[in-house]
KOLZA-846263 format. One record per residue (C-alpha): residue in one letter; z, x, y. Coordinates in steps of 0.001 Angstrom, whole numbers. Layout:
R  aa       zz       xx       yy
R   A        Z        X        Y
...
END
This chain:
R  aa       zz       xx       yy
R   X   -33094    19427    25012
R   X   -31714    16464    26106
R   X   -33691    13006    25093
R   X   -34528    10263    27015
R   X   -33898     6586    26070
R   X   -35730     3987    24631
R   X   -38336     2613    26966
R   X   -37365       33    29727
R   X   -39339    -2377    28555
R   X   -37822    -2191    24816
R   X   -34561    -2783    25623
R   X   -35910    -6253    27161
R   X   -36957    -9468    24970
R   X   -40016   -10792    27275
R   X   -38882   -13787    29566
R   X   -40366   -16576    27198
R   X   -38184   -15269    24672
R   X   -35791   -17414    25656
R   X   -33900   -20853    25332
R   X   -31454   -22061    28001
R   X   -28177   -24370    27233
R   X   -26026   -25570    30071
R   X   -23283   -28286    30822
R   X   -24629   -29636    34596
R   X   -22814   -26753    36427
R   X   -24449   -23667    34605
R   X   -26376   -22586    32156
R   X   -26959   -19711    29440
R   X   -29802   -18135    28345
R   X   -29680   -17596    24379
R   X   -32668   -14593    23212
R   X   -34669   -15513    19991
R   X   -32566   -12167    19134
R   X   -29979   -14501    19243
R   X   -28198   -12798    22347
R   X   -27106   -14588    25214
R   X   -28191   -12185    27886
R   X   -27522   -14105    31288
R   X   -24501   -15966    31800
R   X   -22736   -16695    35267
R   X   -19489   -18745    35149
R   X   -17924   -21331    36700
R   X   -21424   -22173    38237
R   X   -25212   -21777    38940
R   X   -24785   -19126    41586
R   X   -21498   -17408    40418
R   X   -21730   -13493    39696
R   X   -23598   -13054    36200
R   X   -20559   -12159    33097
R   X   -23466   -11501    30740
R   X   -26730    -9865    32469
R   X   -28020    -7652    29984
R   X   -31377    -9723    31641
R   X   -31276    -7582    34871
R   X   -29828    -4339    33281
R   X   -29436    -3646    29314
R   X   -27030    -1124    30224
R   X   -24733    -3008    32636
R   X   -24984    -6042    32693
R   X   -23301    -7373    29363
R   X   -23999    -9719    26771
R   X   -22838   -11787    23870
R   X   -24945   -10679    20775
R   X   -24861   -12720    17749
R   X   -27152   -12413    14784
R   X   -27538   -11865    11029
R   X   -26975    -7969    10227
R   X   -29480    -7726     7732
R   X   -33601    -7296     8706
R   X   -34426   -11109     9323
R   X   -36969   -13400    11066
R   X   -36038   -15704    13591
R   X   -37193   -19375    14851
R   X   -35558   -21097    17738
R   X   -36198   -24735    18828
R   X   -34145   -27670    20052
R   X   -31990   -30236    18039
R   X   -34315   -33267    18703
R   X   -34011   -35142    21770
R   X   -31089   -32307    23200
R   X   -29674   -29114    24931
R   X   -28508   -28094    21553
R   X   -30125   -24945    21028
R   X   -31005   -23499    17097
R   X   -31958   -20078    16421
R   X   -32195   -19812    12712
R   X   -32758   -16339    10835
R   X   -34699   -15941     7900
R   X   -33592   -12828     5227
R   X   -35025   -12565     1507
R   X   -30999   -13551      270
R   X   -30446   -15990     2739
R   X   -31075   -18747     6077
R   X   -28365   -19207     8532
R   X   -28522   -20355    12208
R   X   -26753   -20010    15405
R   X   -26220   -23701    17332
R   X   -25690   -23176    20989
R   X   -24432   -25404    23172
R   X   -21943   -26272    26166
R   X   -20076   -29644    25152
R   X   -20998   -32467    28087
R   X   -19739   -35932    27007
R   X   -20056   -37327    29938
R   X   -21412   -37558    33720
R   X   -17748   -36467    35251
R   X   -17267   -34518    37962
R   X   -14623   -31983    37043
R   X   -15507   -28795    37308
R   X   -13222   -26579    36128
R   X   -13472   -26784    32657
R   X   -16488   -24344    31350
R   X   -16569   -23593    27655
R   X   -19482   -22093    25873
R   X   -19735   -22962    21844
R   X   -21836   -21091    19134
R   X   -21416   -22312    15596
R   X   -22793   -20296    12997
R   X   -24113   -21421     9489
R   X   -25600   -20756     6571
R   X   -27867   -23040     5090
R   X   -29272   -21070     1998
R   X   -28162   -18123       68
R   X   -25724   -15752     1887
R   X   -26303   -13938     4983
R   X   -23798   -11470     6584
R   X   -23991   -11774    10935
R   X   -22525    -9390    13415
R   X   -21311   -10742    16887
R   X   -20544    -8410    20096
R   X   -18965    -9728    22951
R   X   -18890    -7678    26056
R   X   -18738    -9637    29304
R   X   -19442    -7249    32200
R   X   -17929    -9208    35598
R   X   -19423    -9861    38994
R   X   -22715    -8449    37658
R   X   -20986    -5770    36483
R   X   -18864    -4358    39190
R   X   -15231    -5440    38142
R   X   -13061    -4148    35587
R   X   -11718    -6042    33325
R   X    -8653    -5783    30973
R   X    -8442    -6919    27198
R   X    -6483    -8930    25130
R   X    -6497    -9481    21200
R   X    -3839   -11822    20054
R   X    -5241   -12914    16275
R   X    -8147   -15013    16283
R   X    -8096   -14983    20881
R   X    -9033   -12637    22945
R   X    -8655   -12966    26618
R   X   -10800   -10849    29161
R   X    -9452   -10503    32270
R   X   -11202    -9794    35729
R   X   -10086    -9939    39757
R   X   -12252   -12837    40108
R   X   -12492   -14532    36891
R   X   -11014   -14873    33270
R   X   -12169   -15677    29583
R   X   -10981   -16537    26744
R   X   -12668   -16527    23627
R   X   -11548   -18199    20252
R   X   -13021   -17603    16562
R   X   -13051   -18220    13181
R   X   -13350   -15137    11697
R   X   -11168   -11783    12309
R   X   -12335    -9934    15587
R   X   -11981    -5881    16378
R   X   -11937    -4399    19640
R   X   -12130    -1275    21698
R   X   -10430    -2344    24779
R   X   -13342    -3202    26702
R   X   -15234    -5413    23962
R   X   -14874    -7262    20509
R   X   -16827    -7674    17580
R   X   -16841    -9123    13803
R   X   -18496    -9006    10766
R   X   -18584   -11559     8395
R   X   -20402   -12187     5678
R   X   -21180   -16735     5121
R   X   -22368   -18294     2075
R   X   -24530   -20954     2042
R   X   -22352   -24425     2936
R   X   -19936   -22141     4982
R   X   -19781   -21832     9435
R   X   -18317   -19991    11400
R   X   -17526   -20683    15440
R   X   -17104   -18492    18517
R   X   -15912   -20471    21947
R   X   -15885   -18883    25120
R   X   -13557   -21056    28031
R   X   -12858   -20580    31313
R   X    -9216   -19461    31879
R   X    -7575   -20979    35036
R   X    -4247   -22351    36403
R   X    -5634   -25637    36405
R   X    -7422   -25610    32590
R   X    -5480   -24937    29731
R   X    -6199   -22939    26783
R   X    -7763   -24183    24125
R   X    -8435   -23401    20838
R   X   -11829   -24113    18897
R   X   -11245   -24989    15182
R   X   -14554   -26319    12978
R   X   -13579   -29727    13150
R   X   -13333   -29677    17001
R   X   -16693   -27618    17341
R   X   -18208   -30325    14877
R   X   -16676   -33130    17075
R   X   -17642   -31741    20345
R   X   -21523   -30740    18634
R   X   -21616   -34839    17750
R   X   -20343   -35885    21573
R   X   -22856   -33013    22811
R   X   -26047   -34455    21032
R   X   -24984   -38109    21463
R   X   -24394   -37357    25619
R   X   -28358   -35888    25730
R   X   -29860   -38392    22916
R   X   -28582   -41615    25463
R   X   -29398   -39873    28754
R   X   -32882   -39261    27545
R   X   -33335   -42767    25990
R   X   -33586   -44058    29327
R   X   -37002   -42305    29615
R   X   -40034   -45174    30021
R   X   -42193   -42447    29273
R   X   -44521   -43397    25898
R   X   -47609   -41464    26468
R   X   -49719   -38767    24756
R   X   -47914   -35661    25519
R   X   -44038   -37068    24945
R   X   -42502   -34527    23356
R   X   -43604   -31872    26650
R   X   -42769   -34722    29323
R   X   -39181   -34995    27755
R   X   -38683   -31268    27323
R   X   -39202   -30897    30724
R   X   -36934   -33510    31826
R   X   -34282   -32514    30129
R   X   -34712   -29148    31660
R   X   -34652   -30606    35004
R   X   -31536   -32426    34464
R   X   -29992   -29208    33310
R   X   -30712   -27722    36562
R   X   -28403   -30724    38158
R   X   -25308   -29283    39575
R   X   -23090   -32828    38068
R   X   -20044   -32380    40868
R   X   -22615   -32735    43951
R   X   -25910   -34047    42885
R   X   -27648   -31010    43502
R   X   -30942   -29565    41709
R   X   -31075   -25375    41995
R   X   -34921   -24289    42314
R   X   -33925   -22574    38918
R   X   -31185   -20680    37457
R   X   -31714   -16867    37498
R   X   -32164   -14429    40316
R   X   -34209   -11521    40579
R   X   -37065   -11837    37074
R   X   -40322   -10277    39180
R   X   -43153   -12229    39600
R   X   -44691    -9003    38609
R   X   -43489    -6428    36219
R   X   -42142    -3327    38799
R   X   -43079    -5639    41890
R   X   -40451    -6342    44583
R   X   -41472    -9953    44140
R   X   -37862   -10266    43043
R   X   -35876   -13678    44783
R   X   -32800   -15431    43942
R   X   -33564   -19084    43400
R   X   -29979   -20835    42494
R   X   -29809   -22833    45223
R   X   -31305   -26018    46534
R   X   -34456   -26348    48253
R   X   -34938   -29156    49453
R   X   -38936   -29166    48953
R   X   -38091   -28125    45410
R   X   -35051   -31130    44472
R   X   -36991   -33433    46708
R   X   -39672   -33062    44207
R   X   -37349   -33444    41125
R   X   -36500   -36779    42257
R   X   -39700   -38201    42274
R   X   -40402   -36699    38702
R   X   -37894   -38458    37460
R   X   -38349   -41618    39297
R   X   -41471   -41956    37117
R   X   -39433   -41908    34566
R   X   -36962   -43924    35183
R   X   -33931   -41729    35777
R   X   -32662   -43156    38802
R   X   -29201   -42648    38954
R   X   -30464   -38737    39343
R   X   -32639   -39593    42285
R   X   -29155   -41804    43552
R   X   -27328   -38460    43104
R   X   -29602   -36488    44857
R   X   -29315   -38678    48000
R   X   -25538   -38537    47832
R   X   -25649   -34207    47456
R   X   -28007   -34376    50891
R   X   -25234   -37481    52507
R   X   -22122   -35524    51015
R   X   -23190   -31648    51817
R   X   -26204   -31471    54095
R   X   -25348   -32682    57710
R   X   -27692   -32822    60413
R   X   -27385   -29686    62401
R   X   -28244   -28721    66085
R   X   -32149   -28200    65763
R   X   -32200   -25335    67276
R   X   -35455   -23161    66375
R   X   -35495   -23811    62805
R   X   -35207   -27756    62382
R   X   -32387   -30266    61930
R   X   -32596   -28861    58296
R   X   -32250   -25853    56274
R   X   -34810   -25396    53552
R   X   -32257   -24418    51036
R   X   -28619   -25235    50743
R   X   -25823   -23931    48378
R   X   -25176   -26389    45211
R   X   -21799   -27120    46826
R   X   -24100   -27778    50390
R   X   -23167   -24460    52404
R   X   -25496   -22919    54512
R   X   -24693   -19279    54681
R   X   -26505   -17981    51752
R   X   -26945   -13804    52743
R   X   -29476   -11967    51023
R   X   -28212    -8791    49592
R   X   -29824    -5936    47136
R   X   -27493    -5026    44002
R   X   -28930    -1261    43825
R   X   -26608     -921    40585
R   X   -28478    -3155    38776
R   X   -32334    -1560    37481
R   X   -33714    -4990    37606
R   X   -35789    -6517    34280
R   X   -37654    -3958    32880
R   X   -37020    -1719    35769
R   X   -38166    -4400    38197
R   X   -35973    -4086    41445
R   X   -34117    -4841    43606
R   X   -31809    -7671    42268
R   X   -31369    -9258    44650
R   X   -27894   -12199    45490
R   X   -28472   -15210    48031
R   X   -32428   -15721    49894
R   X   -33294   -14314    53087
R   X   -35511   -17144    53554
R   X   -32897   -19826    53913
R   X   -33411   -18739    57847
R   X   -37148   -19340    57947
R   X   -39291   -22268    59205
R   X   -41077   -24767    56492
R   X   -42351   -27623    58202
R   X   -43369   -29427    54753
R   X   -39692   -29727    53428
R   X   -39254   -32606    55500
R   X   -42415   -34383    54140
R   X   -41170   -33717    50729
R   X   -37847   -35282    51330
R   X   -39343   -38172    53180
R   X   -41446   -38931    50677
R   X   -38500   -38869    48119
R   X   -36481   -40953    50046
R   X   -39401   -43464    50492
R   X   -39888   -43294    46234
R   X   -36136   -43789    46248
R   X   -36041   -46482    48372
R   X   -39341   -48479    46886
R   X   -38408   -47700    43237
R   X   -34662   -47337    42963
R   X   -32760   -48794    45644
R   X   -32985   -49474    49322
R   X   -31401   -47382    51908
R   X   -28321   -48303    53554
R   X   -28657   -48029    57528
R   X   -27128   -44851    58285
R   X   -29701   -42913    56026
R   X   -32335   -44711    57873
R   X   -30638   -43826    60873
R   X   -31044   -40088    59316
R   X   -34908   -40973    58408
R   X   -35244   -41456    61770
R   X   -33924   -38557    63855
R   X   -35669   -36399    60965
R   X   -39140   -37920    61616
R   X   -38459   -37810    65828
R   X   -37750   -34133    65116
R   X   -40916   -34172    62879
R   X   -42958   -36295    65769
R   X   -42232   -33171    68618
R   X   -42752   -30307    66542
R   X   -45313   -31166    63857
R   X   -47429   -28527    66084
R   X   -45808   -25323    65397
R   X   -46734   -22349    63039
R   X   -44311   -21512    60067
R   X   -43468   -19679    57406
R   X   -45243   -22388    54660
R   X   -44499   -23519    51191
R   X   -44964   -19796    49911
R   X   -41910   -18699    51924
R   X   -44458   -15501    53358
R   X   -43035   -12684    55193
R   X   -46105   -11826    56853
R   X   -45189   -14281    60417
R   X   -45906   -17669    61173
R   X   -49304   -19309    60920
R   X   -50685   -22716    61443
R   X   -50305   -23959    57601
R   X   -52720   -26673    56926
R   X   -49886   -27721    53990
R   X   -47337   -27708    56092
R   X   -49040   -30063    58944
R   X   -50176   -32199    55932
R   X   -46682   -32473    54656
R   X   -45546   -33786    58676
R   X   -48187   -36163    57848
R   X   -46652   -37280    54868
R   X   -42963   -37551    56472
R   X   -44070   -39947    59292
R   X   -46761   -41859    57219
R   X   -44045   -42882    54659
R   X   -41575   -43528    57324
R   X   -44091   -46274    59227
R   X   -44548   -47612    55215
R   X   -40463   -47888    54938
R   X   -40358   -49337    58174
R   X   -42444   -52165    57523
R   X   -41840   -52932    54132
R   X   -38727   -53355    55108
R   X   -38675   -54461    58807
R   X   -36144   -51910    59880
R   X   -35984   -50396    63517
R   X   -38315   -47487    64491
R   X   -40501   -46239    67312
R   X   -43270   -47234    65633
R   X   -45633   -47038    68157
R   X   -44764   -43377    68872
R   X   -44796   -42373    64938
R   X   -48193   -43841    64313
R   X   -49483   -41712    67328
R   X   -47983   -38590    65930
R   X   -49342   -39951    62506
R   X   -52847   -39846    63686
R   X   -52690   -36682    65862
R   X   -51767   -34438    62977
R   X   -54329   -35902    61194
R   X   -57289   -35350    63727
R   X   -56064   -32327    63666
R   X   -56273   -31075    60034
R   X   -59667   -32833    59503
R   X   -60791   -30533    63156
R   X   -59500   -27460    62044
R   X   -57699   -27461    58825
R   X   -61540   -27692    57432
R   X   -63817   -24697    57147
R   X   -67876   -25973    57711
R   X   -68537   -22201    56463
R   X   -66465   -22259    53305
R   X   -67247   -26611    52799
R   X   -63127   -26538    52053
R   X   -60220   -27336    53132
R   X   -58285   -23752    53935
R   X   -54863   -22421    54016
R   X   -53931   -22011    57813
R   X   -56098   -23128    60928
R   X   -59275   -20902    62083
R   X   -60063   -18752    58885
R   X   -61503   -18825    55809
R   X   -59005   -18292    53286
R   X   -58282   -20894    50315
R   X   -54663   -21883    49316
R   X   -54083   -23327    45925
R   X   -50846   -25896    47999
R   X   -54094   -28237    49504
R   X   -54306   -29186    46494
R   X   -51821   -32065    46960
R   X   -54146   -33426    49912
R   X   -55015   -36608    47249
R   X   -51883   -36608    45914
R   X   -50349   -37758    48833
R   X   -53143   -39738    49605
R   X   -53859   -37670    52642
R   X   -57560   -37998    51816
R   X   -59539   -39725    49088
R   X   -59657   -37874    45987
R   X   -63500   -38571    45962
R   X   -64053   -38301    49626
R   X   -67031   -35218    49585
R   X   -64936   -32735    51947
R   X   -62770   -32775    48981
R   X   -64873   -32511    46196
R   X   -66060   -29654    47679
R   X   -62973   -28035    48174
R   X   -61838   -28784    44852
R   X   -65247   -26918    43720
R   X   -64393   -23672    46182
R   X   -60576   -23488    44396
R   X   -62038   -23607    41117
R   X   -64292   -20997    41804
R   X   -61995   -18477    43588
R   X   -58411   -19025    42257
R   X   -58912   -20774    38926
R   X   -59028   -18882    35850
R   X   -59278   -20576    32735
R   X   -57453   -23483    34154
R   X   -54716   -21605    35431
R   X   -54726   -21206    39267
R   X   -53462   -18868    42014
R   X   -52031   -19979    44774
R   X   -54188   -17762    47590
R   X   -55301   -14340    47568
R   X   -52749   -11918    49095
R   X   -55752    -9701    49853
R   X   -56819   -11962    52282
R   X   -54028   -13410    53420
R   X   -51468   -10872    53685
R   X   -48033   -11942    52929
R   X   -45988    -9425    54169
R   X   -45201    -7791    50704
R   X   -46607    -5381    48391
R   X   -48351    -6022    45011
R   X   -50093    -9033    43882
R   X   -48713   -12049    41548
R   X   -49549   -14252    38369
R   X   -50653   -17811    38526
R   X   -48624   -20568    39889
R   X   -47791   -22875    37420
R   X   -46930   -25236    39343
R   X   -50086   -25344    41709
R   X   -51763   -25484    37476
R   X   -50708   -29035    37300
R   X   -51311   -29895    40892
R   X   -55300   -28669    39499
R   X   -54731   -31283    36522
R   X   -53833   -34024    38958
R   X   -56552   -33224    41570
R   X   -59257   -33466    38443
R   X   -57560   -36610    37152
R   X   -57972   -38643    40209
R   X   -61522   -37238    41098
R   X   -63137   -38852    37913
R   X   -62813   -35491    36089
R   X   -61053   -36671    33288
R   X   -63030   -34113    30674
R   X   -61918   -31368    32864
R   X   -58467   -32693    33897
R   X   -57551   -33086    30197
R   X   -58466   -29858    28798
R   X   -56898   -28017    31543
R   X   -54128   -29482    30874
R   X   -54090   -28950    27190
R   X   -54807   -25447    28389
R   X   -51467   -25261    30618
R   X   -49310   -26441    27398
R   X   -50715   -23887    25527
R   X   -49100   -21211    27942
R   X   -44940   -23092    27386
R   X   -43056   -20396    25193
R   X   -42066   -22172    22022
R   X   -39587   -24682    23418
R   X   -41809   -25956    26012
R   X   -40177   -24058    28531
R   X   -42109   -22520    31970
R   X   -41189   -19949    34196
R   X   -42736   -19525    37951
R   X   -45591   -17767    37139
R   X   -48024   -16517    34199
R   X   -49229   -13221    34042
R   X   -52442   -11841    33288
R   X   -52038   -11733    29446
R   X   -50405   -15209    29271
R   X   -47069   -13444    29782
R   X   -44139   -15581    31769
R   X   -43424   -14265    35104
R   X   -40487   -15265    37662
R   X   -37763   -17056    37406
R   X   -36364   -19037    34265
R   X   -36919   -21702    33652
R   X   -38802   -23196    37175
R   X   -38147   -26567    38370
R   X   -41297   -26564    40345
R   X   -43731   -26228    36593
R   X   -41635   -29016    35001
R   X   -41845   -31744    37601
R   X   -45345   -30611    38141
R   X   -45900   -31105    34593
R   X   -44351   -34683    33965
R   X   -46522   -36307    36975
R   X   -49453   -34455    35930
R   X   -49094   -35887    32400
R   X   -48110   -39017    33828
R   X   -51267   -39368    36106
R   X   -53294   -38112    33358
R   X   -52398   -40444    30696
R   X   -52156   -43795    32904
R   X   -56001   -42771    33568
R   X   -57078   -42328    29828
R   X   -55694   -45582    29639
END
């Protein structure tokens, strides 16, 4: 009788189980198991060399952890990327420090290396380490070399060499130690990029000390230029040190997030690739960290869309793409890798995003806006990015009046998107403001008309007299969570009764203990099957909507609600799931920047 495996879900640490290390042109993500379990090298959107994430079986992984029955603890070196996951065992402690040395903001991008010092700190402990990289998401063979204390893994596309301290074995696929460390002794494993134009290196304990110091000295004065001092610091910082690791440093990008395919829900199809840049998504980013005080990030955000992102024929789709490659292409081709189950069984996996073809009209109010924030609280434009601002809000001007695709990306056809007229509002409104603030040439006359039209026209029929709310798309009754940001772009008062009252209907219909959906898929079909968690992000928009209505009792304990949701670094994927569970991609830019202005907002209001 033949027996079946363990089940799918077993062979999977939950999403939140997670901490993620990265250098500004990738990133890993390090299990409390201590396993690194998704790893794609040189970059963000590479093919995966450890994605035991998508597929237990196939996709590979580099496990590291004590041998011996333990408990484990993972948290951040203070004020870093440095990532600890310390195991607990009745002879012993030791602990696993993950990192990718960054000393400083250069461009090169070549050099990759991947660093995981191991210690004991009490007792003795004996640990266990397995590498076995699995290229291209698993679809090239590699070949193996063992040469001492290096082995070298070799691939079509890609090679890796990896460098210890302690006496490997090997079975011509994979290696692996044992070693047993008493308490004052550390061991180190490096991982590097191999290439013609990188040389090998080795990784003695003096270097890996060396480059740990430069590592946590490069985060400690990045985040130090944080003007952030309020209530919830420790959160507000996590999260924007998670947004700068989603930077791509050689262009000035900001990827969406940087894993493909985790479902929004467990055996859904709601699986998407998001290692790219949108531009709603980046646009966003930068005016997170604005309020901050990060600037040069905003600076190198504007140089990624100057550099890589070239007006294009506008055509049906816009003078813009909604999503770019981190390098600035265009052709990103969604494709289904059927090898691959998918987490816990949840496929397809899925490479590139069909949607990069669709139609958002609120992308360009997003980037508008950001440019605007740039402009007012960094530095001004020069003239040819106004000349830019200017053929995008012309573009804006003569087809502000078309359905789309929306903010949710839907597959269901175009609609009339009240967000996504809204969000044209936004791009010629803070146009006019740049204008005149700073007396620079525009058809102002022509804007403001534009201005007001799409405004008439959302207050006519973006608002339901049946449902007393604001709604999702023109002549229905159906609530969407992305109104939300109606005050906060000071569309409409955030007292103004039309929007108390919708802010009443979305907490009765998609709020649930403070955590909010972003529409019903019931009753506004989106073209896929299954429904979906809560949208974190759309959580925070809630907090900010309560915050500048007055409802600070409310705003504030929905927000201490959302925290309470973070796994235990602080971290947030896409969505949460009906048991509190993370769902979608990991970590999300969209919850992070959500979070910082919502605790921004929040706290300048508590005074």
């Amino acid at each position: 009788m033949t027996q079946s495996g363990p089940p799918t879900g077993s062979r999977y640490l939950p999403i939140a189980d997670h901490g993620l290390i990265g250098d500004l042109r990738t990133v890993a993500l390090v299990g409390t198991n201590g396993t690194i379990d998704w790893y794609c090298c040189p970059r963000f959107d590479a093919p995966s060399v450890f994605g035991s994430i998508l597929d237990a079986d196939r996709g590979g992984s580099f496990e590291l952890a004590a041998c011996v029955p333990s408990r484990t603890k993972q948290f951040y070196f203070p004020d870093t990327n440095v990532l600890i996951t310390r195991f607990y065992a009745p002879d012993g402690v030791g602990e696993i420090q993950d990192f990718m040395p960054v000393e400083d903001e250069s461009r090169e991008v070549d050099r990759h290396r991947l660093i995981r010092r191991v210690l004991c700190v009490r007792g003795s402990l004996p640990f266990r380490a397995r590498v076995a990289p699995r290229f291209a998401y698993g679809t090239e063979p590699h070949t193996l070399s063992v040469d001492g204390h290096r082995a070298v893994f070799e691939a079509p596309s890609l090679s890796l060499a990896l460098t210890t301290s302690v006496p490997m074995e090997s079975d011509g696929t994979d290696v692996w130690s044992e070693f047993k460390l008493i308490e004052g002794e550390s061991a180190v494993f490096a991982l590097d990029r191999v290439c013609e134009d990188v040389e090998m290196k080795g990784c003695p304990l003096t270097e890996a000390e060396h480059q740990f110091a430069a590592t946590v000295k490069f985060w400690r004065n990045w985040l130090s230029s944080s003007r952030y001092r309020g209530r919830w610091r420790e959160m507000v910082h996590r999260s924007a040190l998670t947004l700068k690791l989603l930077t791509y440093a050689p262009t000035g990008g900001i990827v969406a997030a940087p894993t493909t395919s985790l479902p929004e829900r467990i055996g859904g199809e709601r699986n998407w690739d998001y290692r790219y840049v949108w531009i709603r998504d980046a646009a966003f980013c930068v005016y997170s960290l604005l309020r901050l005080g990060f600037v040069s990030e905003a600076e190198a955000f504007i140089d990624f869309l100057a550099t890589n992102v070239t007006l294009c024929d506008a055509g049906t789709v816009g003078p813009l793409q909604i999503m770019y490659g981190i390098d600035g292409r265009r052709d990103l081709p969604e494709r289904e890798l059927g090898h691959l189950e998918g987490y816990q069984g949840s496929g397809p996996v899925r490479t590139g995003n069909g949607a990069v073809d669709q139609l958002q009209l609120d992308i360009y109010g997003a980037l508008i806006d950001s440019i605007y924030l740039y402009d007012k609280w960094g530095r001004p434009i020069s003239s040819d990015r106004w000349d830019q601002v200017c053929v995008i809000v012309d573009w804006v001007c003569e087809n502000w009046d078309r359905p789309d695709e929306g903010i949710w990306e839907t597959r269901g056809g175009r609609k009339n998107f009240v967000y996504s007229r809204l969000m044209c509002w936004v791009a010629i409104e803070r146009a006019i403001r740049m204008a005149l603030r700073r007396g620079l040439p525009a058809e102002l006359e022509r804007w403001r008309e534009a201005r007001d039209a799409v405004y008439r026209q959302i207050m006519r029929r973006g608002w339901c007299p049946t449902m007393k709310a604001f709604v999702q798309h023109y002549d229905e009754d159906v609530l969407d969570a992305a109104v939300l940001m109606m005050p906060l772009t000071m569309f409409v008062s955030p007292t103004d009764p039309k929007w108390l009252s919708t802010l009443d209907a979305l907490g009765r219909q998609l709020v649930s203990d403070s955590l909010v959906y972003r529409y019903d898929p019931e009753a506004s079909p989106d073209g896929l099957r299954g429904d979906e968690g809560t949208f974190s992000i759309c959580s925070f928009w809630y907090v900010e909507a309560l915050t500048r209505a007055g409802q600070l009792d409310e705003a504030r304990l929905a927000f201490e609600k959302m925290l309470t949701y973070a796994n235990h670094l602080g971290l947030y994927a896409e969505q949460i799931g009906h048991t509190g569970e993370q769902l979608g991609n990991f970590p999300q830019a969209f919850t992070h920047l959500a979070l910082i202005s919502a605790a921004f907002n929040l706290d300048r209001t508590l005074g």
